[in-house]
N, C-alpha and C positions, 0 to 999 in steps of 0.2 A: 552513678556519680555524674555532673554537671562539672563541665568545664567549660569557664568564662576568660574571656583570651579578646581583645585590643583588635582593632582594623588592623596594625601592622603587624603586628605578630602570628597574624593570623594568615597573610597575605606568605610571610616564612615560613609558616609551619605546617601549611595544608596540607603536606603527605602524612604528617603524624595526627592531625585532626581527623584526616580522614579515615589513619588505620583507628583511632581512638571510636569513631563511630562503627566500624566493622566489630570491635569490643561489643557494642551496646551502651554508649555514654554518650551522654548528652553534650552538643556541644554548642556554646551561645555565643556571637559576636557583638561586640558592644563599641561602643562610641562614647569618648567622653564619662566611661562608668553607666552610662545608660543602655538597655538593652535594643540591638537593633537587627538581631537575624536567626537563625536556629537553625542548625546543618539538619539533617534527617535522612536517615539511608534511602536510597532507592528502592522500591519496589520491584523486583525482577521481573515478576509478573504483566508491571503495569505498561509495558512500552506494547507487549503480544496485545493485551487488552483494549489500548489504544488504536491500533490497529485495525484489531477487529471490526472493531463499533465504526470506525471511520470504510472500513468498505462494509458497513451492513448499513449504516447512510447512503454509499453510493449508489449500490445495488437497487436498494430502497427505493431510491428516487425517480427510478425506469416503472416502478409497478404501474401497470394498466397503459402504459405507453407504448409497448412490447409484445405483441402477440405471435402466437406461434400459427395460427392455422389461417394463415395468408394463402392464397391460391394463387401460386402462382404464373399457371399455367393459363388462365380464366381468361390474357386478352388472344389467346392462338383457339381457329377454329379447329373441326374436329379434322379436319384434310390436313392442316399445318402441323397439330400432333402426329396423326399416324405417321407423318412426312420427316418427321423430326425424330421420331422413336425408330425408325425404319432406315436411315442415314446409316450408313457405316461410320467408326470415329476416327480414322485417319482414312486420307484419301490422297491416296499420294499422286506427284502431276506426273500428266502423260508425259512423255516427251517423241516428239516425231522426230524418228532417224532418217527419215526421209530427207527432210531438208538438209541435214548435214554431207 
């Protein structure tokens, strides 16, 4: 069923239009007796789907920009690695009792 319903009445009545479209009915606003909008349920789907595609764009747009097998080690000689793999990783400060 098609339910044709006036700019003002429609502006009152949008909680029963809307349970009217959760029904399955059509519902059209008009101007004047002339046709001018068409309610239509939401898609539940379609906001996750929107989504999606909008980071599979994002994502998208790093390809080949992004590499994973960067060296990063490559500007330290071979004495500055062993020197650096060989560090303890906390080094706590001395402290001289002496002076006190």
């Amino acid at each position: 069923m098609t339910i044709h319903v006036n700019i003002g009445a429609a502006k009152t009545r949008l909680s029963q239009l809307l349970a009217a479209i959760r029904r399955g009915e059509e519902v059209i606003i008009t101007r004047d007796g002339e046709p001018e909008a068409r309610l239509l349920p939401v898609d539940p789907d379609a906001n996750r789907k929107a989504i999606a595609e909008k980071r599979r764009r994002f994502y998208g747009s790093w390809k080949g920009k992004v590499t994973d097998n960067v060296d990063w080690f490559a500007p330290l000689t071979e004495a500055e690695l062993a020197e650096w793999y060989d560090a303890p990783l906390y080094n706590p400060p001395v402290i001289d009792e002496s002076a006190a």
